[in-house]
C-alpha positions, 0 to 999 in steps of 0.5 A, spaced: 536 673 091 528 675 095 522 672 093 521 680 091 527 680 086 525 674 083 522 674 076 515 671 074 516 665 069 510 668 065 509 675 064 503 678 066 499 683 062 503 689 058 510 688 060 513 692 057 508 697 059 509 695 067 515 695 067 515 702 065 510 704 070 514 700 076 520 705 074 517 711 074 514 710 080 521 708 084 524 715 081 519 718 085 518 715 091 522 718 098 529 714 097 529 711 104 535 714 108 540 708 109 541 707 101 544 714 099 549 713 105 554 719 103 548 724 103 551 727 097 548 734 096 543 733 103 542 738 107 544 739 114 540 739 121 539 746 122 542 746 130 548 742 131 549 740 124 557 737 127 557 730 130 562 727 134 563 720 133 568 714 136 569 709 131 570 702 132 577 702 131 581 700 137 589 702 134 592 706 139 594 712 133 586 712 132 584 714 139 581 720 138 573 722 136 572 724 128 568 729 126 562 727 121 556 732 117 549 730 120 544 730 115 537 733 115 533 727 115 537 723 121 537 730 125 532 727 131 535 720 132 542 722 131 543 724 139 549 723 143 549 715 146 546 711 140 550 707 136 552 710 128 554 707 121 559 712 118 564 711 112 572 711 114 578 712 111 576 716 106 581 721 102 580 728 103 580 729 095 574 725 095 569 730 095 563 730 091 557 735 093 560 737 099 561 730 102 568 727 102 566 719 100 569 713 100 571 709 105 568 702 108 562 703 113 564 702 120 561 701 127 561 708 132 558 711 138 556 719 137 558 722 143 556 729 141 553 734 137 557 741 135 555 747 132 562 747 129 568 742 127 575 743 129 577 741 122 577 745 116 575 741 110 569 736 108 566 733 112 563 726 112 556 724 113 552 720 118 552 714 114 545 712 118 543 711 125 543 704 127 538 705 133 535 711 136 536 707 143 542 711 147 546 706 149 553 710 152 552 715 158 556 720 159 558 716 166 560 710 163 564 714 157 568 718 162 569 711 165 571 707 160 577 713 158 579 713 165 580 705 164 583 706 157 588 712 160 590 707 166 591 701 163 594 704 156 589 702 151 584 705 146 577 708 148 574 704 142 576 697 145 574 699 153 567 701 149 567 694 147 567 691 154 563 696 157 557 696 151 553 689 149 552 687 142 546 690 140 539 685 139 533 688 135 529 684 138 530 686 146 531 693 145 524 694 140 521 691 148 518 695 153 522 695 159 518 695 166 516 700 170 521 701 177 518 699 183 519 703 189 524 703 193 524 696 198 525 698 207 531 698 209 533 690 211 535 688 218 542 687 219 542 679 220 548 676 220 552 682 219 553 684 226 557 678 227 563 683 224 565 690 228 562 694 223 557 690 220 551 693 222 554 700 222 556 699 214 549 696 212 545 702 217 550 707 213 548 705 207 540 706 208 542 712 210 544 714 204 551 714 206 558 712 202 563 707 206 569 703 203 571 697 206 574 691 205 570 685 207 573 679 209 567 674 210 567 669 216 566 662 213 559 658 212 554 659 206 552 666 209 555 671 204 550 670 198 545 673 203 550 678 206 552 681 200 543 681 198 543 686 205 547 691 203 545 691 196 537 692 199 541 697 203 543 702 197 536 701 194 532 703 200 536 710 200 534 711 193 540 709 189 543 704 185 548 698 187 552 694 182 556 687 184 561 683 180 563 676 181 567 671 178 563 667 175 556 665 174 555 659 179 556 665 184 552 670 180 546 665 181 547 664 188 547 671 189 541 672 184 537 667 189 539 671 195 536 677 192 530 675 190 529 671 196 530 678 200 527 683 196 522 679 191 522 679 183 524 684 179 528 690 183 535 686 181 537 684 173 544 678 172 547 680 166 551 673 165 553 669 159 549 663 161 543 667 160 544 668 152 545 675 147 538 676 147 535 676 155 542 679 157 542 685 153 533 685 155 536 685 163 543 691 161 537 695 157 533 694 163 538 697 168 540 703 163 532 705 163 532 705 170 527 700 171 532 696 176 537 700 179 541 693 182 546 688 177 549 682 178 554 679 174 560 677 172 566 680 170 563 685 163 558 687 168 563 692 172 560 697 166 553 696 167 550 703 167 547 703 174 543 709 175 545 714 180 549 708 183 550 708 190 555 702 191 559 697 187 562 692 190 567 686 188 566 679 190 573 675 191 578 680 188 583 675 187 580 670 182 583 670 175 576 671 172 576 678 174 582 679 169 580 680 163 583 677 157 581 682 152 585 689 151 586 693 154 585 688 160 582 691 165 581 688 173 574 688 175 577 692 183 580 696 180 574 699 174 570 699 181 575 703 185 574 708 179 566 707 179 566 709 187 572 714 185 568 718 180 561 717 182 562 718 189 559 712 191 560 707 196 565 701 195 565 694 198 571 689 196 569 681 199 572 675 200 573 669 205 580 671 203 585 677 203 589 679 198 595 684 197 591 689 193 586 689 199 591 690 205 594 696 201 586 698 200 586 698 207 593 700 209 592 707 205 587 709 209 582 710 202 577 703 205 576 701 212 576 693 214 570 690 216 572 684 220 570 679 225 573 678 232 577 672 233 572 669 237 566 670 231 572 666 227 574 661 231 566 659 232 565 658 225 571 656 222 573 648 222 580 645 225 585 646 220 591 640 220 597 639 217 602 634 214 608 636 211 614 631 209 617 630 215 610 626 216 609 623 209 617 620 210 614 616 216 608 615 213 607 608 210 599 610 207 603 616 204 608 612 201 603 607 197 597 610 197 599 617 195 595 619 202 597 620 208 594 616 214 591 622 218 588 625 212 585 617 210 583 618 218 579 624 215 576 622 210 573 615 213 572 619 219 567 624 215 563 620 210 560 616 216 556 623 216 556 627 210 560 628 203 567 629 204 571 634 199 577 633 196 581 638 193 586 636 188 591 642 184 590 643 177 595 638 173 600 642 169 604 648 174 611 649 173 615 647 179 620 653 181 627 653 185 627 653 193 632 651 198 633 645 200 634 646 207 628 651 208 624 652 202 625 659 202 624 660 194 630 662 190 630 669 188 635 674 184 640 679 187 639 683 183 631 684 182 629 679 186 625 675 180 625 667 180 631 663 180 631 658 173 635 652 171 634 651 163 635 644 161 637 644 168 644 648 167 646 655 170 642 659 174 639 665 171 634 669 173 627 669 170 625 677 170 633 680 167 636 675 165 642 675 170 646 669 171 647 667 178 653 663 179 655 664 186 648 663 189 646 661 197 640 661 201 639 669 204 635 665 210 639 660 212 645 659 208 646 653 204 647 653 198 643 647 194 637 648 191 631 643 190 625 643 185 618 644 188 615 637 185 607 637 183 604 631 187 600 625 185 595 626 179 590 620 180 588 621 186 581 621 185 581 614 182 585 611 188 580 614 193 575 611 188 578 605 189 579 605 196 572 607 198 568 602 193 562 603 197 561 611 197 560 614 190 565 619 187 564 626 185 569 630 181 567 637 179 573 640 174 573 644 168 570 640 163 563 639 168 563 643 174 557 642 180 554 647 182 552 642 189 551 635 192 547 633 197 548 632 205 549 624 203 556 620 204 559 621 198 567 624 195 567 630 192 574 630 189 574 637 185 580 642 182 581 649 187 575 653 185 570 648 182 568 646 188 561 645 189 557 647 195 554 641 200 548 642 203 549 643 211 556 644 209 562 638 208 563 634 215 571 634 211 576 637 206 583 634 204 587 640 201 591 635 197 599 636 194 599 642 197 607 643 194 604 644 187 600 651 188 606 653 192 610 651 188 609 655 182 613 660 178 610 666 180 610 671 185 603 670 187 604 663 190 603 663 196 597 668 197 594 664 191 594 657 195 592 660 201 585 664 197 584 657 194 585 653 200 580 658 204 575 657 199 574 650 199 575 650 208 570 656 208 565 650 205 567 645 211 561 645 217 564 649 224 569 646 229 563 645 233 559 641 228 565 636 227 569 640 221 576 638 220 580 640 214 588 636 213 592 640 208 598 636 205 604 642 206 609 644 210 606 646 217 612 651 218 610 656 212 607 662 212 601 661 208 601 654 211 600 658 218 595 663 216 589 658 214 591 654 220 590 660 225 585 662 218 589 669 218 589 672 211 589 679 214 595 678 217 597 674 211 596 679 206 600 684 211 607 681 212 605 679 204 604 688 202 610 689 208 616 685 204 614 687 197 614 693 199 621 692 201 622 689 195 619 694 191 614 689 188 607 690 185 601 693 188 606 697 192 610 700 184 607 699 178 609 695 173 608 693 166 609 687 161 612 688 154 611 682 150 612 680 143 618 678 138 625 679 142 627 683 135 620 688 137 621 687 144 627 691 143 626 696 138 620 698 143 625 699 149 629 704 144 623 707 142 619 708 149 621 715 153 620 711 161 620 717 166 626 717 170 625 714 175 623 707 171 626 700 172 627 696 166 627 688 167 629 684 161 628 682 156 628 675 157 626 669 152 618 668 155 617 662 160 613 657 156 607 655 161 604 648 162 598 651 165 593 652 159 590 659 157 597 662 161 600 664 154 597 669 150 595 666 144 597 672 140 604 672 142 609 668 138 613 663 140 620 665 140 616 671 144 620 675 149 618 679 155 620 685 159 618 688 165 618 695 167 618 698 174 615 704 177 614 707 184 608 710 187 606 715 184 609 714 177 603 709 174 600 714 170 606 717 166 609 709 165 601 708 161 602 714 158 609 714 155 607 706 153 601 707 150 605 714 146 610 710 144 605 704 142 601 709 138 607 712 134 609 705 132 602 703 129 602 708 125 608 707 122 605 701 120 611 696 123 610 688 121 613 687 128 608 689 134 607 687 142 603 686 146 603 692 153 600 689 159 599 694 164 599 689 172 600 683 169 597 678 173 603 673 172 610 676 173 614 669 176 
């Protein structure tokens, strides 16, 4: 209870008489307009009395826009954009005053005002307008339905990515005056790739080109990426640029502030908090700045007149998102350029499949250095497999091999060392003993399993595979990929007691260390960056990246192995980088030829072979087995769809790989579609989703269009 409801101790006066007089005068007075709610016997706004709402309601049977009465005294807020509460769930027989009533009250978005309803009965009213702020263009609502038809999910839970918890006290502030546009910047080190300064001078120029970056390796990204940001904004547009995490979003934050000055960029970051984000995304939807910056939300940040988008490091799993419909940052981005017609940058120190089929469609061009630019900049890649580590005494006792031991001691006379130790936890998967060539089904070309180290199965359809032999060079026994040494960075410590130990991991990470002798022991992507970069890096256990059960492996350990040899001084500067692998694989050979184009090319050729994503498109059924089953009785596939499955889902050592909504008994089935079949695959799933949830059934799954893991 207030203070304002409490009652005096003592009367005051007449009381009976006061308290007579106070009740009077609240029956006279205006009711404020949230109170009645139902605007029971209101009169409607005289133009457009019809609203169209998009409640918060993210089942896939609700998808639809619901209409609501607009009363009179709500007529100038309630304009398309702004958030509402309206009542939902009310029966059509509760009608009083010509309003239907009932319901609980519930989030919404007013899409438009109508002169007229499509439906024939009452009419709900607004309950009330949240804010008069309009916070959902029509650009980011036709974006947001595209991302919901793509990825067979609902426009309420897109809405929920795309648009930011409210803050009353950043949206009550004023936002800046925009400045106007900067000149246009000097290419600087974008002339080091053949396209470089033609890419930044078209962007100037008011122009829309698509490319694929592969960066050279070196600090120099950050600035590069600024420059085509300063670009888009010196022709009068808007840029936007998406990055993994908010490590990289403040370098990039810096870069642009350095080259353009303060406000002319926002970040939109969670490190920034509720309040000052929201402040910044408000700022960009008022067109006071026409540049953003951030992290994995902000690829819906509303840009004004956007002129290019651009995706940093597109194989990183953060930009996945956890949430339904689980969108991916590259591809809402390649929608953005689609739609509005703008221009498109995809970046990485590395290549992935997704990229080269980019590239090879035609849809974007690639923007690469010559071999001597890379060979210039890169440092000396060298490799130890287990035919060294056999004959290695060092390797033996001390779980380090004597040239990588060479390395370290060698690089710690000069600067700080990196170490790069795998996450603890992956799955080993099945590969010949003879070759190494990963064990995969006939049939489907899934992984081979041994459950409890028993027959042979695979583990995308479940087929048994007794008479299994290797179809590179024959033989016919199999090995298990094993995860190697887990306390390195104690021994190095051990080893080196007179160097400090750094380590950067998941529970702290280091965003830099300083150009003095020190190990910087780190897990791949938590590596920080060292001032005048690193004089040397050991890629340790290389078996435990390539080892994982899945179908990205390869080119996963070969982005990460890239990223952290990027932060390595020049060949020229004395940069070495050993890599404990076997030197005849391919990924082994692209980082030390540093040839992730070629790479992510003879990766797009086989699964095009083989019929695997990105070339088909795929999609992923999880839930109990019993569900999982009636969904595939139920589900009208096109023709040309392949089902794979299903098979009891594989219970991952690495954390945050299970969903934590999918039971424990949980199974998975994977459906296949060619080219060109994506659309209807979503549609016939979110159709047959929707059907399901308004029968109310107890038992659900979970639909994931392009899984990130497939094994």
């Amino acid at each position: 209870m207030s203070s304002e409801d409490k009652q005096p101790s003592e009367p005051v006066g007449d009381g009976p008489e006061q308290l007579a007089l106070i009740r009077e005068s609240v029956r006279k007075a205006k009711v404020p307009k949230a109170k009645p709610r139902t605007w029971r016997g209101a009169a409607l706004a005289k133009d457009l009395p019809v609203a169209r709402v998009m409640v918060n309601k993210g089942a896939l049977h609700l998808d639809q826009f619901f209409d609501y009465a607009v009363p009179e005294e709500l007529d100038a807020d309630a304009r398309p954009g702004v958030r509402v509460r309206v009542r939902f769930g009310a029966g059509a027989h509760r009608v009083r005053g010509g309003r239907r009533e009932g319901g609980g009250l519930i989030d919404g978005f007013l899409i438009e005002r109508r002169a007229e309803s499509d439906y024939q009965g009452a009419l709900a009213a607004l309950a009330y307008v949240v804010s008069p702020e309009p916070v959902l263009s029509p650009e980011i609502l036709s974006l947001a339905r595209a991302v919901a038809d793509r990825y067979a999910g609902s426009l309420a839970d897109v809405l929920q990515l795309a648009v930011p918890p409210r803050n009353g006290r950043a949206e009550s502030a004023p936002s800046p005056e925009p400045l106007p546009p900067p000149p246009a910047p000097a290419p600087a080190t974008w002339q080091r790739y053949v396209r470089g300064q033609a890419f930044i001078e078209s962007l100037a120029a008011g122009g829309s080109p698509r490319a694929v970056w592969t960066a050279l390796p070196g600090p120099h990204w950050p600035d590069e990426l600024a420059r085509a940001v300063a670009a888009t904004l010196a022709s009068g547009r808007g840029a936007l640029v998406v990055v993994p995490d908010g490590r990289r979003a403040a370098r990039v934050d810096t870069a642009l502030t350095a080259l353009l000055g303060e406000g002319r960029h926002a970040l939109l970051t969670a490190e920034s908090g509720p309040e000052k984000r929201y402040r910044q995304w408000l700022a960009v939807r008022r067109g006071s700045v026409r540049a953003a910056v951030g992290t994995r939300a902000a690829m819906f940040a509303p840009v004004q007149n956007l002129g290019l988008v651009v995706v940093w490091d597109d194989g990183d799993s953060s930009h996945s998102d956890d949430r339904a419909p689980f969108p991916h940052v590259r591809e809402v981005l390649e929608l953005r350029a689609t739609h509005d017609r703008c221009g498109f940058l995809l970046g990485s120190t590395s290549c992935t499949v997704e990229a080269a089929q980019l590239v090879e469609s035609g849809w974007a061009a690639p923007l690469v250095a010559d071999r001597a630019q890379v060979r210039a900049v890169a440092p000396v890649v060298r490799t130890v497999g287990d035919h060294d580590l056999a004959r290695d005494e060092a390797a033996r006792a001390a779980r380090l091999p004597s040239i990588a031991w060479q390395a370290v001691r060698d690089g710690l006379a000069d600067g700080p060392v990196l170490v790069q130790v795998p996450r603890r936890g992956y799955v080993p998967r099945l590969a010949c003993e003879r070759c190494r060539t990963p064990a995969r089904c006939r049939h489907c070309a899934g992984p081979l399993e041994a459950p409890d180290e028993r027959d042979l199965r695979c583990g995308w359809c479940g087929r048994a595979e007794p008479q299994w032999h290797c179809g590179a060079c024959g033989a016919t026994r199999l090995r298990a990929q094993i995860v190697g040494a887990r306390r390195t960075a104690e021994e190095l410590g051990r080893a080196f007691p007179a160097v400090p130990v750094r380590t950067s991991g998941r529970d702290h990470i280091l965003d830099s260390v300083p150009a003095r002798p020190a190990l910087v022991v780190s897990t791949p992507g938590a590596e920080p960056v060292a001032d005048g970069g690193y004089t040397a890096a050991a890629l340790l256990d290389g078996w435990a990246m390539l080892g994982r059960p899945d179908l990205r492996a390869g080119e996963e350990a070969l982005r990460r192995w890239i990223a952290a040899a990027a932060l390595v001084r020049p060949q020229s500067d004395g940069g070495v980088v050993v890599v404990v692998a076997e030197p005849t694989l391919r990924p082994v050979q692209a980082l030390v030829r540093w040839d992730p184009v070629g790479h992510a090319l003879r990766e797009l050729a086989e699964r095009a072979e083989l019929g695997f994503p990105p070339v088909s498109r795929m999609a992923e059924v999880v839930g109990a087995a019993p569900a999982v089953t009636a969904f595939l009785a139920d589900v009208e596939l096109p023709p040309e769809a392949e089902v794979l499955g299903p098979v009891p889902l594989p219970i991952p050592e690495r954390p945050g790989a299970r969903r934590p909504d999918a039971p424990a008994d949980a199974a998975r089935a994977l459906l296949r579609v060619p080219p060109g079949s994506g659309a209807a695959l979503a549609a016939a799933l979110k159709s047959a989703q929707a059907a399901r949830l308004a029968r109310g059934g107890q038992d659900q799954v979970r639909i994931r269009i392009d899984p990130p893991d497939i094994g």
